[in-house]
KEKOL-945712 format. One record per residue (C-alpha): residue in three letters; x, y, z. Coordinates in steps of 0.02 Angstrom, whole numbers, plus 32768, in hexadecimal, padded with zeros to 4 digits. Layout:
N
ALAXYZ;...
END
This chain:
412
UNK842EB759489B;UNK8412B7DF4924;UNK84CCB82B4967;UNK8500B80C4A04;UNK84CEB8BA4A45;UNK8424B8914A03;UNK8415B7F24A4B;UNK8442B8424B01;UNK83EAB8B04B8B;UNK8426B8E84C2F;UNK8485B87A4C9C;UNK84DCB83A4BEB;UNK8451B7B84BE6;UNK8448B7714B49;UNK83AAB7524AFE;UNK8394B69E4AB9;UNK82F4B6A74A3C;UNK8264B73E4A1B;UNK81C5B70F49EC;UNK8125B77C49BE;UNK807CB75349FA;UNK7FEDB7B949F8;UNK7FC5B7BD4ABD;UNK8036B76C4B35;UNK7FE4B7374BEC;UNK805BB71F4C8C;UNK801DB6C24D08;UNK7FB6B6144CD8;UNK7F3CB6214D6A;UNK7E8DB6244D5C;UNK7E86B6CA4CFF;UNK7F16B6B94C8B;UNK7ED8B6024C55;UNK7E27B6354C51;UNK7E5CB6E64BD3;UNK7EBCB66C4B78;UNK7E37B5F54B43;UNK7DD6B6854B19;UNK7E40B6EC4AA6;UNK7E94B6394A54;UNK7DE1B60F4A2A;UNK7DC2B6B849D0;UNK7E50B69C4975;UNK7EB8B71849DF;UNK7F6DB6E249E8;UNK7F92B6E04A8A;UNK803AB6894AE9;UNK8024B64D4BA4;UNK80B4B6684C15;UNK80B1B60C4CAB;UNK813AB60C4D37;UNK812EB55C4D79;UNK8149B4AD4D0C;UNK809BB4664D41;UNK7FFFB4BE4D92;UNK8019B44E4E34;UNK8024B4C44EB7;UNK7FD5B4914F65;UNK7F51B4F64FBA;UNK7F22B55A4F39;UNK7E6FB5804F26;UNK7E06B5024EEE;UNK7D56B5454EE9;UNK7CF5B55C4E44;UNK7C5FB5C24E6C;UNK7BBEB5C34E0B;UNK7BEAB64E4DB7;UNK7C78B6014D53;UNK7C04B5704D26;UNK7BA3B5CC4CE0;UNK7C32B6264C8B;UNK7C6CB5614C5E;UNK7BB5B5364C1B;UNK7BAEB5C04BA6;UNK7C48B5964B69;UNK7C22B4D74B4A;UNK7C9CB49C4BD3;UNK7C22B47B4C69;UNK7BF0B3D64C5A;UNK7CABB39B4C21;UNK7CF9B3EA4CB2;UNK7C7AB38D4D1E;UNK7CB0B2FA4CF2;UNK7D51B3154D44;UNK7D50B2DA4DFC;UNK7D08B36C4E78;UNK7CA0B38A4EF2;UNK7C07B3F44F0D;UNK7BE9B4634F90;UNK7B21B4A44FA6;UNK7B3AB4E1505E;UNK7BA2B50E50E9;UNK7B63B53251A3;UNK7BDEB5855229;UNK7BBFB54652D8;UNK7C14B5415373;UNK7C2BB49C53C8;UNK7B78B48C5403;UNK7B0DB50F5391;UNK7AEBB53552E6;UNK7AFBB5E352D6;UNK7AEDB615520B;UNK7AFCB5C95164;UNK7B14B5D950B2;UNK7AA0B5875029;UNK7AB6B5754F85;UNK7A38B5044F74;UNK79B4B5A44F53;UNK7A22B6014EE6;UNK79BEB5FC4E1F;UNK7A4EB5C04DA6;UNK7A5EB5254D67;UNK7B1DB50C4DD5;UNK7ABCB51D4E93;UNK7B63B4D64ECE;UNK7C24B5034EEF;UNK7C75B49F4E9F;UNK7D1EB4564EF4;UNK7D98B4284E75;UNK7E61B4234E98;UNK7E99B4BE4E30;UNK7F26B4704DD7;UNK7EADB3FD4D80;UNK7E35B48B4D59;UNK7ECBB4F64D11;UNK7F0DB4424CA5;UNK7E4DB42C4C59;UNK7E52B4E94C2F;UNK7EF5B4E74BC9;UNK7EC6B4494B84;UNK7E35B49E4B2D;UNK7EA7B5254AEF;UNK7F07B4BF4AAE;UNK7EA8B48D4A2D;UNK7EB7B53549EA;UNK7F50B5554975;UNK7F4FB5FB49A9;UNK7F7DB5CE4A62;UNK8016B5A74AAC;UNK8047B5784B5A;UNK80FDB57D4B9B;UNK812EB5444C46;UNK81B3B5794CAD;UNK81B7B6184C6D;UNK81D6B69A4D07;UNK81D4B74A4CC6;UNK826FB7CB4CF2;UNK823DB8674C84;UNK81AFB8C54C2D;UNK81F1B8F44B97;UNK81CAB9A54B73;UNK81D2BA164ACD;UNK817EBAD54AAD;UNK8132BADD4B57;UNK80D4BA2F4B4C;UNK80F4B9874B76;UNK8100B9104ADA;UNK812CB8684B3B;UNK8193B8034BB6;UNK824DB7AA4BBF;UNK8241B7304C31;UNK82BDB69A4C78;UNK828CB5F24C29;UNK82E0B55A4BE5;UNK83B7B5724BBA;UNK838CB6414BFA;UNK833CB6D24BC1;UNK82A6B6DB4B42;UNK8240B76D4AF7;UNK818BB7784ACD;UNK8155B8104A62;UNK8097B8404A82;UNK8024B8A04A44;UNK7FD6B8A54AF0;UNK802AB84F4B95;UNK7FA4B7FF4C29;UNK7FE4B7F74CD2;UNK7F8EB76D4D1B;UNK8008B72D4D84;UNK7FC8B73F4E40;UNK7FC8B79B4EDB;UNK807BB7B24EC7;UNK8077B7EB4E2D;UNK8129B8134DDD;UNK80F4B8714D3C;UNK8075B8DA4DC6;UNK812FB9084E16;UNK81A3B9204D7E;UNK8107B98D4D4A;UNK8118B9F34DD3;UNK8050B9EE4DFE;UNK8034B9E64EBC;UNK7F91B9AD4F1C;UNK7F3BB9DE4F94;UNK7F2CB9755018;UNK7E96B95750AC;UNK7EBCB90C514A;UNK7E91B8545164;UNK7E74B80D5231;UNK7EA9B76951FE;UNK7F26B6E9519C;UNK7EF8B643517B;UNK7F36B58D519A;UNK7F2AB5205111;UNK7F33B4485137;UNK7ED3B3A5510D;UNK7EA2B31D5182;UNK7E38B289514F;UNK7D73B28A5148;UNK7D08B2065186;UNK7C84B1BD5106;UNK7C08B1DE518C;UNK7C36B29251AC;UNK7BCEB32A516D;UNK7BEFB35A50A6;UNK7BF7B3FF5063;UNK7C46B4A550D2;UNK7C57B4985191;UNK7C8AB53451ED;UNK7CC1B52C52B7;UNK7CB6B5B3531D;UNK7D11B5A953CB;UNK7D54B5F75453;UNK7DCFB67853E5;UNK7DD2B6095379;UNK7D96B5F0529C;UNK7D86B55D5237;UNK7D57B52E519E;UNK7D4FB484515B;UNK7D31B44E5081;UNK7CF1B3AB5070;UNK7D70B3714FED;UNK7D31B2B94FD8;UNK7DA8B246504A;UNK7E02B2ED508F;UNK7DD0B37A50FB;UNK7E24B42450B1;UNK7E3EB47F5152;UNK7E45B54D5159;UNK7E7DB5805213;UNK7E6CB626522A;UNK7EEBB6AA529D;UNK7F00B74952D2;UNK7F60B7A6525A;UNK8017B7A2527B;UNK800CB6FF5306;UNK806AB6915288;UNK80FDB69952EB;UNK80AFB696539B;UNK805AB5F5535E;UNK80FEB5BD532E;UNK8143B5D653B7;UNK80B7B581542E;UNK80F0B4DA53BF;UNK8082B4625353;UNK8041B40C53EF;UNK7FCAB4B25426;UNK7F86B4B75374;UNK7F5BB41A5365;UNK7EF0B43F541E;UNK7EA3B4CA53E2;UNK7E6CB4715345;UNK7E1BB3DD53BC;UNK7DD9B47E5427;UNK7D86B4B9539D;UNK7D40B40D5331;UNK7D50B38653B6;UNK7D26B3015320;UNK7DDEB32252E5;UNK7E3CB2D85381;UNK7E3FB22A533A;UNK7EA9B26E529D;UNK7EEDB31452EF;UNK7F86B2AA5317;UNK7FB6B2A5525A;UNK7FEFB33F525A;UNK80B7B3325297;UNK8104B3B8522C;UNK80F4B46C5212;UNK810CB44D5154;UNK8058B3DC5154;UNK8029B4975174;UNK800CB52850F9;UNK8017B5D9512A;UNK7FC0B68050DD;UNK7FCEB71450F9;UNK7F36B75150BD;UNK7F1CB8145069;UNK7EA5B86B500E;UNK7EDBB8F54F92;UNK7E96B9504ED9;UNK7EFDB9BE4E6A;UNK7ECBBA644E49;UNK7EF2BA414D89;UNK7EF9B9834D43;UNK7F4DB9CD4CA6;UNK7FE2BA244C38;UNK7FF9BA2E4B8C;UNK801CB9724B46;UNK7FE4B9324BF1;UNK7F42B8E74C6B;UNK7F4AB8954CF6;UNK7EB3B8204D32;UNK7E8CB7B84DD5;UNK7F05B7B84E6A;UNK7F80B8114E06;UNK7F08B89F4DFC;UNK7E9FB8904EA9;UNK7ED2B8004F31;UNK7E4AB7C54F89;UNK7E21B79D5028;UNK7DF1B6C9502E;UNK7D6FB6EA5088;UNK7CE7B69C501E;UNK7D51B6524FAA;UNK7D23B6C74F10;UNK7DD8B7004EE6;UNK7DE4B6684E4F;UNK7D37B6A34E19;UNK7D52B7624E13;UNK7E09B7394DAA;UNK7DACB6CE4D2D;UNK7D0CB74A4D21;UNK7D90B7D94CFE;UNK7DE4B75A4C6F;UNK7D3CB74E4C26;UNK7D11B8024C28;UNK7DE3B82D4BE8;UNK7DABB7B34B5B;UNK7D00B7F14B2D;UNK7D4BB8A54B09;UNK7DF3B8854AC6;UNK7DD1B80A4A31;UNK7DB4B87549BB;UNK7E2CB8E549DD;UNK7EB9B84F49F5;UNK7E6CB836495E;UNK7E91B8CD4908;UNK7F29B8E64944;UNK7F0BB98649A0;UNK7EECB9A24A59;UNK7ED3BA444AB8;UNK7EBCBA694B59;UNK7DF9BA864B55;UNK7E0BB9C44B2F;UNK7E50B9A34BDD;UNK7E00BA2D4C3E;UNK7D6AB9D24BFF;UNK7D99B93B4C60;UNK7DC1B99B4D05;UNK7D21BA034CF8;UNK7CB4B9504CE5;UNK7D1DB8E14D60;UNK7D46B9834DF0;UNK7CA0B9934E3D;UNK7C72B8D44E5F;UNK7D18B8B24E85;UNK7D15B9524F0D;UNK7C6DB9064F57;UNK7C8BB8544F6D;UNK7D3BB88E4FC3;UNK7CCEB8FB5020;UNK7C58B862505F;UNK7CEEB8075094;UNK7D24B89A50FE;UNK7CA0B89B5146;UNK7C89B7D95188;UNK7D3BB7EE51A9;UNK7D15B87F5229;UNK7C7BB842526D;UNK7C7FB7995270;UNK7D39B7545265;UNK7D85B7E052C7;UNK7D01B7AD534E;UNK7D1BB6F2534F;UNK7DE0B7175361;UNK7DBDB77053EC;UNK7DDAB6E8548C;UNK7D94B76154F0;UNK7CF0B77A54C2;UNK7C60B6FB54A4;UNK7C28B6EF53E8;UNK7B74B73A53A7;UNK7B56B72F52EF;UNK7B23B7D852B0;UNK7A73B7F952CE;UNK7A73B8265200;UNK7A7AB76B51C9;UNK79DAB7475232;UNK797FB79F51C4;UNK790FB74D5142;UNK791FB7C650B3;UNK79E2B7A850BB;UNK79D9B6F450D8;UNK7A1FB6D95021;UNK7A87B76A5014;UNK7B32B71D5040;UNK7B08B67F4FCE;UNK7AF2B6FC4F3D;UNK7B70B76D4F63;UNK7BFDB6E44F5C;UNK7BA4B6664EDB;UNK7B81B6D94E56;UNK7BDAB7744E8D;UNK7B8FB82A4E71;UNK7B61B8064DD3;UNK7B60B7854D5C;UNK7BEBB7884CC6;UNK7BC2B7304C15;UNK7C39B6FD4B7B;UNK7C02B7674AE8;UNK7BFDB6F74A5A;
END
């Protein structure tokens, strides 16, 4: 038995059990469930710690893009995660009240997935686990929130976190942090992003959809004002779109005023418009886009939002998480493996993952500042930009956010 001045760290916290693991993941979001599956089916012993007791979390994003179907096909999963209920999205058109101005097909784009496919995330995130599972080298424990990296001979070698009766430790060969946007092991490591400026935050609410209405993405353009609208079956999934840093002025004008500006904008929605009576029908994000300099330190990665937040525009933020998991997994299974991993083993990562990441947060600048920024704007009529009249780019944006810059595979 460990003495008491073993068994305690700062705070006199005493630590209830250790374990040892070969690579322990924080954060059971796309990326850490995804990296999971992969290393547990290597034979890579590998502990998932996730903060919450389920995966239920509303308004998280629930768009699997082509690109991770294909990622699910070659690993024998496509057609079983199919058969879950979803949704498939081919196209999306943006229009104002009375015009069509662009659209998005998927439809043309050559892959065998020519759809998004809508699918709530905690049910994605359950199948994926599931699958690990039935690994024995995999093991999932809930309601784990981690406190403190530990650290030993300048490099990190695990995690204590705050879990069921108090404190637990996980020794690792190698410690992921998956674990979001707000990403605690990216602070108690000290690594800071840096961050772009966004014109916008975002809305988040359902209201019901007709049988008869239009399937797939619908986009509204009005007078300063942005909508978009997922076909989710029997439900509309509603992003409203505002200036950045008008929460509060919105607030303020009261629940009545949004629920005008939403019939402004989509008249279809004033027979149902009345169902929303609270603000907490409502949620609110504040939406950033940042990238590290450095995803890595000795003993540690971090992957997806922990590493770069995305902007939603386009939805690819799930897809570039789980394309970094399969990329983290392709390199570091052998060396997991062998029990030795250096830092040319997670440079590696960066160097693959930094420049698509860097583009496709580059794209969504860019329709941020010239086409969001401009339908904000009450003050000025909206033009699309001249660019997506083109022919030669009509498929551009389709590829760009269905299969991202370039395709990732699962080395076998």
């Amino acid at each position: 038995m460990s003495s008491p001045t073993e068994n305690q760290i700062e705070g006199n916290s005493t630590i209830l059990d250790r374990q040892e693991t070969t690579c322990c993941i924080v954060g059971g979001g796309p990326a850490g469930a995804v990296l999971s599956l992969l290393l547990a089916r290597k034979g890579v012993k590998v502990t998932l710690l996730e903060t919450h007791r389920d995966f239920d979390r509303d308004f998280r994003g629930d768009t699997l893009h082509p690109s991770v179907m294909e990622i699910m096909d070659e690993l024998g999963l496509a057609e079983k995660l199919l058969e879950l209920p979803h949704t498939k999205l081919r196209q999306g058109v943006f229009q104002t009240n009375t015009q069509a101005l662009f659209g998005v097909d998927f439809n043309r784009l050559k892959t065998k997935f020519p759809y998004i496919t809508l699918m709530p995330q905690s049910r994605f995130l359950e199948f994926i686990t599931q699958e690990a599972a039935k690994y024995p080298t995999f093991q999932l424990i809930l309601g784990a929130n981690a406190q403190e990296l530990i650290e030993e001979n300048g490099a990190i070698q695990g995690v204590r976190y705050k879990g069921q009766g108090g404190l637990h430790e996980v020794r690792a060969l190698l410690t992921i942090a998956a674990d979001g946007r707000n990403s605690k092991l990216r602070q108690l490591a000290d690594l800071h992003p840096v961050s772009t400026s966004t014109p916008m935050d975002v809305l988040w609410f359902r209201l019901p959809r007709h049988p008869d209405e239009p399937t797939g993405v619908m986009g509204r353009i009005g007078k300063g004002h942005m909508m978009a609208m997922l076909d989710r079956t029997e439900m509309w999934q509603i992003a409203y779109l505002i200036p950045k840093g008008g929460y509060q002025e919105l607030r303020s004008a009261g629940l009545e005023a949004l629920c005008q500006s939403v019939v402004e904008t989509v008249p279809e929605l004033s027979d149902r418009v009345q169902l929303l009576h609270e603000w907490s029908q409502i949620a609110f994000l504040a939406v950033e886009s940042s990238c590290l300099k450095q995803w890595y330190r000795p003993g540690l990665l971090l992957i997806g939002d922990a590493a770069h937040v995305m902007s939603p525009v386009g939805g690819v933020g799930i897809n570039y998480a789980i394309q970094d998991a399969v990329v983290a997994g392709n390199i570091l299974t052998e060396p997991l493996k062998q029990g030795k991993v250096e830092l040319h083993h997670l440079a590696k990562i960066q160097r693959q993952r930094w420049l698509p990441t860097r583009i496709i947060q580059a794209f969504q600048g860019l329709v941020q500042s010239r086409i969001i920024s401009q339908a904000l704007n009450p003050d000025t009529p909206f033009t699309p930009p001249a660019l997506l009249q083109l022919p030669i780019l009509k498929d551009l944006p389709a590829r760009i956010i269905g299969l991202g810059i370039w395709r990732v595979h699962v080395e076998t």
